[in-house]
C-alpha positions in Angstrom: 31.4 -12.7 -0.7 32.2 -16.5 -0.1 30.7 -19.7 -1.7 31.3 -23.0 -2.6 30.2 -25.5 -5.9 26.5 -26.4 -4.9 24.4 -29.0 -6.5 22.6 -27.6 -9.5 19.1 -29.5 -8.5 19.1 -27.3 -5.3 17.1 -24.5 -4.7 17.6 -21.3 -6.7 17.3 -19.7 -3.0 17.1 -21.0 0.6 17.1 -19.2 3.7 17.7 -21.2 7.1 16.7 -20.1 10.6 17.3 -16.4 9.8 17.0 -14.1 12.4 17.6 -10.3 12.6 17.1 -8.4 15.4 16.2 -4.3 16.1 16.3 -2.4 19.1 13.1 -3.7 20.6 11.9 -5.7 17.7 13.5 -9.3 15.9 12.1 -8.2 12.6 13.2 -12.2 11.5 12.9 -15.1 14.1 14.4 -18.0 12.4 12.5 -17.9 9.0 12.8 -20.7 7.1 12.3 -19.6 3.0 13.0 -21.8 -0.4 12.5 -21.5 -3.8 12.4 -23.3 -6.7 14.3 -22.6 -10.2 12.0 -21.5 -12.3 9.3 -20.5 -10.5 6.9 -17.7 -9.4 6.9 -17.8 -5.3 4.8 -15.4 -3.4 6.1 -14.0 0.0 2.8 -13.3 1.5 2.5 -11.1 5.1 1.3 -8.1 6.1 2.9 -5.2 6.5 5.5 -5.6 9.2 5.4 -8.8 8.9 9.4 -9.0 8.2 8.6 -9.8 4.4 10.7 -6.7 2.9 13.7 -7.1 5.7 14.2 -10.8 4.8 14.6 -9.7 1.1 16.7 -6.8 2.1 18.8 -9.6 3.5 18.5 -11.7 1.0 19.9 -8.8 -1.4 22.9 -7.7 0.7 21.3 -5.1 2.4 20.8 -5.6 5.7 23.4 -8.7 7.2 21.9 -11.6 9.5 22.2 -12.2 12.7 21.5 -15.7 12.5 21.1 -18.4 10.1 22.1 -19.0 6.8 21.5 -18.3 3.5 22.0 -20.7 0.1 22.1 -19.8 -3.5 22.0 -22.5 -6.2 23.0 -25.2 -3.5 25.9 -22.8 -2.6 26.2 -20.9 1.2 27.2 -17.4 0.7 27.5 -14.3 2.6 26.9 -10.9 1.0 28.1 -7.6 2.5 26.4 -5.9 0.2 24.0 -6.0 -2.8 27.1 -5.7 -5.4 27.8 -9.4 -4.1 24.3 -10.2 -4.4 24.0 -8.7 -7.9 27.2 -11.0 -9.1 25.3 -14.1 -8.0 22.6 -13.7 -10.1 20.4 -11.8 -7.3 18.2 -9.0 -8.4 15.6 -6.8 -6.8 13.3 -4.6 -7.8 11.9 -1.6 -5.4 9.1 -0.7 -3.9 9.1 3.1 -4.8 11.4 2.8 -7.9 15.3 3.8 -8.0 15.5 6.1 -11.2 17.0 9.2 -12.2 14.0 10.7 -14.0 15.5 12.6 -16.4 17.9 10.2 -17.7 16.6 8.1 -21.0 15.7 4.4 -20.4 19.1 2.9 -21.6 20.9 5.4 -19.5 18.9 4.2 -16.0 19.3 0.7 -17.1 23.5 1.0 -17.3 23.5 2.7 -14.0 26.2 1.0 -11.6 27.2 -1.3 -14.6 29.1 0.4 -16.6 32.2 -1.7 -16.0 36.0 -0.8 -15.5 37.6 2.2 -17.4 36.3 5.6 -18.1 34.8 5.3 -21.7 31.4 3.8 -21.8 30.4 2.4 -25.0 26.9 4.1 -25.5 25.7 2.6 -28.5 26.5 -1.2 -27.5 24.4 -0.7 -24.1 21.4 1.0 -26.1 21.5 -1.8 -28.4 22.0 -4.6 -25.7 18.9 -2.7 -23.7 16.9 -2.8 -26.8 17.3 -6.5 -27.3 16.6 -7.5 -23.8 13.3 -5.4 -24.4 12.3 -7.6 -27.4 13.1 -10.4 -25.8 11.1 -10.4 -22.8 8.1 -8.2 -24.6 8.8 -5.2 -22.4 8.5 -3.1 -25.1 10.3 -0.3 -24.0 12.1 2.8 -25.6 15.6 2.6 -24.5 16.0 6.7 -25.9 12.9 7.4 -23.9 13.0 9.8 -21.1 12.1 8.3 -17.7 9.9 11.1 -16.5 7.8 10.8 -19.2 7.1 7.5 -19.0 3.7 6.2 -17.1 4.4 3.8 -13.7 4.2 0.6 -15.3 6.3 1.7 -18.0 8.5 2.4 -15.5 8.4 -0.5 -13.6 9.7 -2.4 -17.2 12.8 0.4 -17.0 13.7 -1.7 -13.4 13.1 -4.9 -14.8 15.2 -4.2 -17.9 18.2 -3.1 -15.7 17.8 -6.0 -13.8 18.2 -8.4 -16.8 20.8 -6.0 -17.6 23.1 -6.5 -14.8 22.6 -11.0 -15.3 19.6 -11.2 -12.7 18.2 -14.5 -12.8 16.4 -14.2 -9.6 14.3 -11.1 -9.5 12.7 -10.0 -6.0 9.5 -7.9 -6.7 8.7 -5.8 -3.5 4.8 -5.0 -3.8 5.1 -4.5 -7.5 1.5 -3.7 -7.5 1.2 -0.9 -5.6 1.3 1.9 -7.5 -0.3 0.1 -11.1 -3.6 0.5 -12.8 -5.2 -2.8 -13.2 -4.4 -2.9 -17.1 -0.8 -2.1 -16.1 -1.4 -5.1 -13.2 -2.5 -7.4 -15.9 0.7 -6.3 -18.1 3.2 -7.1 -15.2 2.3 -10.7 -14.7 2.1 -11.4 -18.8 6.0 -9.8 -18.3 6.3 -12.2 -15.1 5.4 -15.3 -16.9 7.4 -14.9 -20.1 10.6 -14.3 -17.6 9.4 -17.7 -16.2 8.8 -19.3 -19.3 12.9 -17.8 -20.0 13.9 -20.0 -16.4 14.4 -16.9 -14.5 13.2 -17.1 -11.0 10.8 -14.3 -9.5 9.9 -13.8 -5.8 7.3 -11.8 -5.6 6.4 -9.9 -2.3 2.9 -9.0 -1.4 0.0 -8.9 0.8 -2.6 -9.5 -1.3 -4.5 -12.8 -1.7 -5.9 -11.5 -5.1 -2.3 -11.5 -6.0 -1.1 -14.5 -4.8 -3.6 -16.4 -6.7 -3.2 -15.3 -9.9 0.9 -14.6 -10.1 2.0 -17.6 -8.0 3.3 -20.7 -8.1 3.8 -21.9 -4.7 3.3 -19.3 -1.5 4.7 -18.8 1.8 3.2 -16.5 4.4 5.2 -15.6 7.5 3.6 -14.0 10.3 5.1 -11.7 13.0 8.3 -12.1 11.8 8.3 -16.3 11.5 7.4 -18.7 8.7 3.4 -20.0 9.2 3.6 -22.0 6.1 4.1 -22.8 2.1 1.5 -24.3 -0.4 1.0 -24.6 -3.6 -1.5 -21.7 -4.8 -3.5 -24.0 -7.0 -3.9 -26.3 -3.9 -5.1 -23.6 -1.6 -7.6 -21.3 -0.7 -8.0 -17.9 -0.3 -9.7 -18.2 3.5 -7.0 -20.7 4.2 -4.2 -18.2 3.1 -6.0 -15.8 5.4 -6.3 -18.1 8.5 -2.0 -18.9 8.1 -1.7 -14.8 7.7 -4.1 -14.0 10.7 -3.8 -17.4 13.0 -7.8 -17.6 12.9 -10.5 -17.9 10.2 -11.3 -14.6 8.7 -14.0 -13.5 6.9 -13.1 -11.8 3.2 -16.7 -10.8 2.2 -18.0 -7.4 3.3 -21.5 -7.5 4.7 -22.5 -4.6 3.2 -26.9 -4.1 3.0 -28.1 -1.6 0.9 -27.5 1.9 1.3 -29.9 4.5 2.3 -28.6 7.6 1.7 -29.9 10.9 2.5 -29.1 14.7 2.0 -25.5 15.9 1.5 -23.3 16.4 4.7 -20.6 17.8 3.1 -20.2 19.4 -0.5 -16.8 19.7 -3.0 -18.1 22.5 -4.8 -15.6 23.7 -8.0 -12.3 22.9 -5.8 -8.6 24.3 -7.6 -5.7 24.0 -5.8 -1.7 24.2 -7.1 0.7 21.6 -5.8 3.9 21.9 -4.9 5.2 21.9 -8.3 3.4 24.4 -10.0 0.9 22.0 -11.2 -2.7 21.7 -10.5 -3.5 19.3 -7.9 -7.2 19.9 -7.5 -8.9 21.2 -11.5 -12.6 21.1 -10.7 -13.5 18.9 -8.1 -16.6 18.8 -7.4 -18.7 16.0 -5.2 -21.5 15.3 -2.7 -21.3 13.1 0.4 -24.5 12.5 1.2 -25.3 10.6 4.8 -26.0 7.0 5.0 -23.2 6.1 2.1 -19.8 5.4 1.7 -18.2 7.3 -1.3 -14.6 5.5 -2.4 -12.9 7.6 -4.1 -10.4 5.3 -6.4 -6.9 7.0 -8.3 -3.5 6.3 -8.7 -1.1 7.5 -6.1 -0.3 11.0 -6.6 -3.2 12.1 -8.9 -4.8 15.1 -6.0 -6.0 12.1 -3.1 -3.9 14.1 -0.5 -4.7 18.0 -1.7 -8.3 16.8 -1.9 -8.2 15.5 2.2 -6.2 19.0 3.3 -8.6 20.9 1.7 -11.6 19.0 3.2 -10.1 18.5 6.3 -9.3 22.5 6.7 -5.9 22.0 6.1 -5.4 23.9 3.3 -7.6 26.6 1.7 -8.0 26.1 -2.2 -7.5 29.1 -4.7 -10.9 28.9 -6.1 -14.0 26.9 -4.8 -15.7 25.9 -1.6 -16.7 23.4 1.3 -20.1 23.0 2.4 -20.5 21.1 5.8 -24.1 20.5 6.8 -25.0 22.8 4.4 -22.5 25.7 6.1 -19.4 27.0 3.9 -16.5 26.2 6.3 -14.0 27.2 3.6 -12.3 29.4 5.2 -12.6 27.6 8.7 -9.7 24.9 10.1 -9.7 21.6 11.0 -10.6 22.7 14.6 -13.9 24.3 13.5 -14.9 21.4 11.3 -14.1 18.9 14.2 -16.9 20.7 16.1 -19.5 21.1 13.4 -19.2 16.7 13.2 -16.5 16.1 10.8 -13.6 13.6 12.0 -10.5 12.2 9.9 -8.8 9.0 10.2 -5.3 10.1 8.1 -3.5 8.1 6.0 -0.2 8.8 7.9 -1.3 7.3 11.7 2.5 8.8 12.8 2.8 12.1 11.4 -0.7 13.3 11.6 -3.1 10.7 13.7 -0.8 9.9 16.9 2.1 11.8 19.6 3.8 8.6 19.6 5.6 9.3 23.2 1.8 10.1 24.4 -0.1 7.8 26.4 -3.4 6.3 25.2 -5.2 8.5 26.9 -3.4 11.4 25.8 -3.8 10.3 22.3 -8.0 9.8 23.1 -7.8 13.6 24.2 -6.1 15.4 20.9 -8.6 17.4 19.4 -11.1 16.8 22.0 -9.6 19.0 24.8 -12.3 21.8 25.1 -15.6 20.0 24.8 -17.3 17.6 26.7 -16.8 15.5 28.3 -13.5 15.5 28.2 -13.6 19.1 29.6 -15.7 20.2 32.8 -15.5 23.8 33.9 -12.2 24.3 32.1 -10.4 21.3 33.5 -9.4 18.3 31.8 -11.5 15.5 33.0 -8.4 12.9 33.5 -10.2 10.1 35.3 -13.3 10.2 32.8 -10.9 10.1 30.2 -9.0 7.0 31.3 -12.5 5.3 31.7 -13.1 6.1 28.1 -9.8 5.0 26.9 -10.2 1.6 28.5 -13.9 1.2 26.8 -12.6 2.3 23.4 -9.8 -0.2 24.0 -12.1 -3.0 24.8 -14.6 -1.7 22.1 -11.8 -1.9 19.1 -9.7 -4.5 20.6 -6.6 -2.1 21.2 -4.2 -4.6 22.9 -1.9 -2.8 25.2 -1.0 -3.2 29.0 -2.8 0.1 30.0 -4.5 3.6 29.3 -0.7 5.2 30.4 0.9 2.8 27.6 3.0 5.5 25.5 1.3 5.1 22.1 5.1 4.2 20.7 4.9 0.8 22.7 2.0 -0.3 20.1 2.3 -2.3 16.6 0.9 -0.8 14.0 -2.1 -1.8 13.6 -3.4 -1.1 17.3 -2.0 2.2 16.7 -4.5 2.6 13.7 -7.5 1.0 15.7 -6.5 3.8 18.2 -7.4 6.4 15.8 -10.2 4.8 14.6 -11.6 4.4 17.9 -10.8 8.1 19.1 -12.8 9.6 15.5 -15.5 7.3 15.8 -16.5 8.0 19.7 -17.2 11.4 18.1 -20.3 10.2 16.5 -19.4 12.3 13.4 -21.7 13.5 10.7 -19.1 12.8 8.4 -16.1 10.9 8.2 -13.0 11.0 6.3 -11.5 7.8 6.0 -7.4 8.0 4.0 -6.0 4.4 4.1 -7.8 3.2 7.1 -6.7 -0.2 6.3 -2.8 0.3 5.3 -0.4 -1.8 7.4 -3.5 -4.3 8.8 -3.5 -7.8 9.1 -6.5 -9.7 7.4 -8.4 -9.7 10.9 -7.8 -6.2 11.3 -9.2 -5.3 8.3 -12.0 -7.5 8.8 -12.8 -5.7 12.0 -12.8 -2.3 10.3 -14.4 -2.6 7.3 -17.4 -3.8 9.7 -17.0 -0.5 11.7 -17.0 1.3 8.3 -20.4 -0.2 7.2 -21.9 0.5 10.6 -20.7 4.2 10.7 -23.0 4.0 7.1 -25.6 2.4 8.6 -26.0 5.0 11.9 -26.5 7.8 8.8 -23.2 9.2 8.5 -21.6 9.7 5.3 -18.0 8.2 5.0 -15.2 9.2 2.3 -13.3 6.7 2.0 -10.0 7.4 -0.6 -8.1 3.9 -0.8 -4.8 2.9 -3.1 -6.7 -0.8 -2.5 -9.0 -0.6 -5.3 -10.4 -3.8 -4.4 -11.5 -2.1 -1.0 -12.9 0.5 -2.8 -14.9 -1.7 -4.6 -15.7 -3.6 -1.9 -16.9 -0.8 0.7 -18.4 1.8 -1.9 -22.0 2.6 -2.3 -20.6 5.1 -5.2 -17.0 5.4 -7.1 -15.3 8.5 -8.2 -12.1 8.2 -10.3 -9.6 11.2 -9.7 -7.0 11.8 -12.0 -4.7 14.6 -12.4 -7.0 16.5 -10.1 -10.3 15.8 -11.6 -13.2 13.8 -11.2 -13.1 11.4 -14.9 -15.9 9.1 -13.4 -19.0 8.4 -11.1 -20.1 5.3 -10.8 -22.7 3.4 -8.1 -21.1 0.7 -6.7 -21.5 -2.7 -8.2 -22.0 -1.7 -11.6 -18.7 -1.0 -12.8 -16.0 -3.2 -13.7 -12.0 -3.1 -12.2 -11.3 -3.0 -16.0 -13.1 0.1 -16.2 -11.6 1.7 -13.4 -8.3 0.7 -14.4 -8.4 2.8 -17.6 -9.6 5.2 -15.9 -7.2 5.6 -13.6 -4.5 5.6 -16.2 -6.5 8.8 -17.8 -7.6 6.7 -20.9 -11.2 6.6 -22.1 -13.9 3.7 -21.1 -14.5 3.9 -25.4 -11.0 1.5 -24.9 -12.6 -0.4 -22.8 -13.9 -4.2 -24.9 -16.1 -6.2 -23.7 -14.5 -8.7 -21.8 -15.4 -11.1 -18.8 -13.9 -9.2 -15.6 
């Protein structure tokens, strides 16, 4: 690492002109970033907007091919996060980096134990316990990781970065994975640290976010800085319009729902995950056509055994799956796909697309044997390639052509793909895993309309998001799954985020006091 003495009034970080290229992508393209001592700044982008690789730069991980970046006043150059670390750099993961059945103290010494073989274990439980009281993180230091809930977790990597001198903590979509109480909890955390003079930049692309963490934002789009205000001096639309490059609408036109009988039925589902641990205990549900049905959990709490099982997937140990009134329990996905039931995953790459396929390629999967995509058992290539062009019109799939390999588009065309292909289905019922994740603004804006019209045709759409505010949003009724069951049911509109939240986190709505939401 190299620096030199800066000026102390400077900057805690600037980044000038950085650029960083892939093979076929410049993630960076001469980004322009600063922020103050002291202060909460939000990094606001969508995903893939080169939010997380200008961080991973900024931490050492990834080096610059351009530009240059400034720490306190000071130029440096880190070749890797140890230099980063030693100047007061910290950051904070994603999906978190801790040995789960270590105790607290023991994750929070990791990689700073110092020279020497003896570690003094006492003096670092001690020196973790302060730092705990200090900040309010109230955490156990003797506690076991793996028994510790998310955001109790998400202290553990705070508390090691305080450990190893951090006074400028990078918070990559710290969110993502928290209950709204535990959301609530992080930013009290957040503010004492900047009440303490630390620094925080705080990665996300969620207006909601940026508006009640921030300080000052900056949103970079496609991989270049679009602009930075102060939060209390700007709007939510007019974050939107710098994210998007055109004014977006962030209310969902949503009329009242008409629903009518059940399409498809959940009836007494149990399932074992791959653990040994039940992923589905009970579930039972009815989809009824002419709603949408969120269902709202944290991560990891039987969202993806639920879709297998629906989907045809997987079978489940005890229960059954009623579509239009038929048990197709034992049936697979193919089966279902021809009785009306379509499924935009949550993973576009491993289960929606053949990324070296062409758009119409893609269009045909799952659609090979039925018309009109078959006639007289041949594939009906030109009437395909017609299609493909109207669904690309229809969703606004930008690519040069029908033969354009599905690998050649971003992200999010590659989910309007999908969405386009399972909606041209006209299905009865649609299951609908993410269908947002990795959008811009726009993009979102788009779909969420298609969503509400799908609705509106008399279909019935699941829709299982990790966005509760799109839950919330989109839903005409709420379930709550945790640990495999259904802990609440609730028409939409008439339940708070506060009472979701705790019932996400498997706590009882008798915790819940009244309280404007």
């Amino acid at each position: 690492m190299t620096d030199r003495v800066g000026n102390a009034a400077a900057p805690a970080v600037e980044m000038r002109g950085i650029v960083k290229r892939f093979p076929g992508v410049v993630a960076n393209n001469g980004i322009d970033f600063a922020v103050r001592p002291g202060e909460i700044h939000a990094l606001l982008g969508e995903n893939g907007a080169g939010k997380t690789t200008l961080m991973n730069i900024l931490f050492g991980l990834y080096h610059p091919d351009e530009g240059e970046i400034r720490v306190n006043g000071r130029p440096v150059r880190f070749d890797n996060a140890r230099d980063a670390v030693r100047a007061g750099l910290a950051m904070v993961h994603q999906h978190f980096m801790l040995i789960p059945r270590f105790t607290v103290a023991e994750n929070v010494i990791l990689g700073a134990e110092g020279p020497g073989l003896a570690l003094d274990r006492e003096a670092a439980r001690e020196r973790v316990a302060e730092l705990s009281a200090q900040y309010g993180l109230d955490v156990d230091p003797e506690a076991v990781v793996a028994t510790l809930p998310v955001g109790m977790q998400q202290r553990v990597e705070i508390l090691r970065a305080l450990y190893q001198g951090g006074k400028t903590l990078i918070l990559d979509e710290p969110t993502a994975l928290l209950t709204p109480q535990e959301v609530d909890e992080l930013y009290s955390v957040l503010n004492r640290l900047r009440e303490s003079g630390d620094t925080i930049i705080f990665i996300t692309h969620k207006l909601r976010e940026v508006a009640a963490i921030s300080d000052r934002v900056t949103v970079i789009r496609r991989g270049q800085t679009v602009g930075t205000r102060e939060t209390a001096e700007t709007t939510a639309s007019q974050l939107a319009e710098l994210m998007v490059g055109r004014a977006v609408s962030l209310r969902v036109d949503r009329p009242p729902a008409h629903p009518g009988e059940a399409v498809l039925v959940a009836d007494d589902l149990h399932l074992t995950g791959s653990q040994g641990r039940a992923a589905l205990n009970g579930v039972s549900f009815e989809l009824r056509r002419g709603e949408i049905l969120g269902i709202c959990g944290v991560e990891g709490n039987g969202q993806a055994e639920l879709i297998e099982v629906l989907s045809g997937l997987r079978r489940p140990q005890r229960g059954r799956v009623l579509l239009k009134d038929q048990d197709v329990t034992a049936t697979g996905p193919n089966r279902r796909r021809r009785m009306g039931l379509s499924y935009i995953p949550e993973d576009r790459h491993g289960r929606g697309l053949v990324l070296p396929f062409t758009l119409t390629e893609n269009v045909l999967l799952g659609n090979v044997e039925d018309p009109p995509f078959s006639l007289g058992g041949r594939i009906d290539y030109p009437g395909i390639r017609t299609l493909t062009q109207r669904l690309m019109r229809a969703f606004d799939v930008r690519a040069p052509a029908p033969e354009t390999p599905a690998a050649a588009l971003s992200g999010g065309n590659q989910q309007k793909l999908i969405i386009a292909r399972e909606l041209q289905r006209e299905p009865d019922a649609l299951l609908a895993v993410q269908p947002t994740r990795g959008l811009d603004v726009g993009a979102i804006e788009f779909v969420h309309k298609q969503l509400v019209a799908e609705r509106d045709k008399g279909r019935g759409v699941l829709l299982i998001s990790f966005d509760l505010d799109e839950v919330m949003d989109l839903s005409d009724r709420i379930l709550v799954l945790w640990e495999g069951r259904i802990v609440g049911d609730f028409p939409g509109g008439r339940v708070t985020r506060t009472e979701l939240g705790l019932l996400m986190g498997g706590r009882s709505l008798d915790e819940h006091a009244p309280a404007a939401d």
